[in-house]
Each structure stands twice: as C-alpha cells, then as structure tokens.
Legacy VTK file of the C-alpha trace (Angstrom):
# vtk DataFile Version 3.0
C-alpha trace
ASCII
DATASET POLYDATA
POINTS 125 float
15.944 72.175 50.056
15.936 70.184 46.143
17.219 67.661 47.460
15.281 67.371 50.643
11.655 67.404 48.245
13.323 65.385 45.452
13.873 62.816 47.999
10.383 62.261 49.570
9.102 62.124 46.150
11.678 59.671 45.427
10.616 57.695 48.258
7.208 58.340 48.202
7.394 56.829 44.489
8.833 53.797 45.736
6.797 53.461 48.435
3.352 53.774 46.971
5.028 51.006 44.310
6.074 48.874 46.782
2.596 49.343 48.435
0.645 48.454 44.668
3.229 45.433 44.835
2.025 44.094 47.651
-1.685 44.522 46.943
-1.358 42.669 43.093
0.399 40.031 45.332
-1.824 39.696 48.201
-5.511 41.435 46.830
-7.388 39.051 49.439
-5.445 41.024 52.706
-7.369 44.149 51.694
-4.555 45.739 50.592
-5.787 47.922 47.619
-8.375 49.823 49.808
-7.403 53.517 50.450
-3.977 52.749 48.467
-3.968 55.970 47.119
-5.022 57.601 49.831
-2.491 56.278 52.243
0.734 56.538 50.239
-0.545 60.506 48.881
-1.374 61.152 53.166
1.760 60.223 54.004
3.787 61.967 51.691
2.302 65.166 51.819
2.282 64.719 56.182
5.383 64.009 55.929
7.105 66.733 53.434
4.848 69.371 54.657
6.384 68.749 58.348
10.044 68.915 56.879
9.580 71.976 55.231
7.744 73.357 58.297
10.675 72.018 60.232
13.056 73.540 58.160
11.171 77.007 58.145
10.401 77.892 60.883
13.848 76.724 62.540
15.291 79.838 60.234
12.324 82.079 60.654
12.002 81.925 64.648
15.447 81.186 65.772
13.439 77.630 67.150
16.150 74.789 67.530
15.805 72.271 64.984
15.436 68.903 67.447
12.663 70.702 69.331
10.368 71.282 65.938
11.122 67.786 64.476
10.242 66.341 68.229
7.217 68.486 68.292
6.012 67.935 64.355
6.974 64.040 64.915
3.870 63.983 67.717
1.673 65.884 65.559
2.385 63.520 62.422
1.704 60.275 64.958
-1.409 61.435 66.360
-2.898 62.630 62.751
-1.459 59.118 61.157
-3.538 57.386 64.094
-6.166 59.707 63.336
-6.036 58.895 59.557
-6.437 54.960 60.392
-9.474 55.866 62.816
-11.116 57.602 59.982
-10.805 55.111 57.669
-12.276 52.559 60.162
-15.262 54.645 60.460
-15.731 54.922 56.788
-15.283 51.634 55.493
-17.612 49.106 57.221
-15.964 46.653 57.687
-12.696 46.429 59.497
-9.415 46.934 57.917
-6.915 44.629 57.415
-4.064 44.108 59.445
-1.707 43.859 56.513
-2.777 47.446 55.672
-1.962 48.929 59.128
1.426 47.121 58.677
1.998 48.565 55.429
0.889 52.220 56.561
3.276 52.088 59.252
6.537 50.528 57.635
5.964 53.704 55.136
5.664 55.746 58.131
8.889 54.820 59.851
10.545 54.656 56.190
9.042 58.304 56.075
10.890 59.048 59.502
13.796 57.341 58.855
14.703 59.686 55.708
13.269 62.919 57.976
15.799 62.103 60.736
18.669 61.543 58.260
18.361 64.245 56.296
17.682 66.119 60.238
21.380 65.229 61.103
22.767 66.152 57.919
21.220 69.412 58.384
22.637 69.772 61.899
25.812 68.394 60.703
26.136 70.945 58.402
25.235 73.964 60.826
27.995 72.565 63.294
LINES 1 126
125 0 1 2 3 4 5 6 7 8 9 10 11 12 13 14 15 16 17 18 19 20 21 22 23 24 25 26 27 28 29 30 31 32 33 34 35 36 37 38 39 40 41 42 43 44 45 46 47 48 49 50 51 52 53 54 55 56 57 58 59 60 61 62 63 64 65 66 67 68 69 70 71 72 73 74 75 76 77 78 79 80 81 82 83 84 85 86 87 88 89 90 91 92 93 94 95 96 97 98 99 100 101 102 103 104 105 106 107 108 109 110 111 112 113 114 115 116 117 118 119 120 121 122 123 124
C-alpha cells in the first residue's frame, strides 16, 4: 500500500514538473492556466480510485478487474467533466496543448494504476 501512494506521488511530482516544463517553454500555448489545478485533480482522482480499488476489493469480496473497470469510467467521465468546467470558467477557449498535456498525465496516471493492478493480481495468484 507504501509503495502504491509513494508512487503516484512520485509520478505526480514528475508530472506536474514536466507539465511547469512545458509551460516555461511554450507560455504562449496557454499552458500555465489551471496548472495547478490539473496536475493536483489528477493525482488525487487518480490515488483516491486506487485505494478505493484496493479497499473495497478486500472489504466486499468485489473482484479486482471489475472495480478498476468500473472506477476507470468514473475517472474518464469526471476528467471530461473537469475540462468542461474549466471551459465554462475561463472565457476564452483552452488550448489544445493543455488538453494534450491533461491527457498524456491521464494515461501516464493509468498506465502506473494498471501495472501496479497486475502486480497485485500477480501476487494473489
């Protein structure tokens, strides 16, 4: 469990980095709006629906696949909701360069959930 949390704040470091990177590099893509905001939504999404995962698997005798399948939707649709909400608030439209960034950390975010997933299920084998 450490090691599951020590890694999305390992890559939720290098991610929000990577993210700053970008915006110093490119400020004229809109990069540094909602920076914060993005990188802290993601992480938080994203390790709240592992531990969940992880949880209630033990707690409810649920299989593992079926909860990561079912908190995978339910991270999508509040990530797309996330992006319509920040439409709405800032006036004009955001960048395109943002949405790409937003969603490489998502998949990188996805990527690590389904690895450590099959570890996990690897282990219980």
């Amino acid at each position: 469990m450490r090691k599951d949390i020590s890694l999305h704040i390992i890559l939720g470091g290098l991610l929000l980095v990577g993210h700053s990177f970008f915006s110093e590099i490119f400020p004229e893509k809109g990069l540094e709006r909602f920076l914060i905001e993005a990188q802290l939504f993601l992480f938080i999404l994203f390790l709240k629906g592992h531990l969940l995962t992880l949880f209630l698997s033990k707690k409810f005798n649920i299989y593992l696949g079926q909860l990561f399948l079912g908190f995978s939707v339910y991270k999508f649709v509040f990530s797309g909701l996330f992006i319509l909400i920040i439409q709405r608030l800032e006036g004009p439209p955001i960048s395109k360069s943002f949405i790409l960034i937003f969603m490489f950390s998502y998949f990188t975010y996805l990527v690590a959930e389904v690895v450590l997933l099959v570890k996990k299920l690897n282990q219980e084998a």
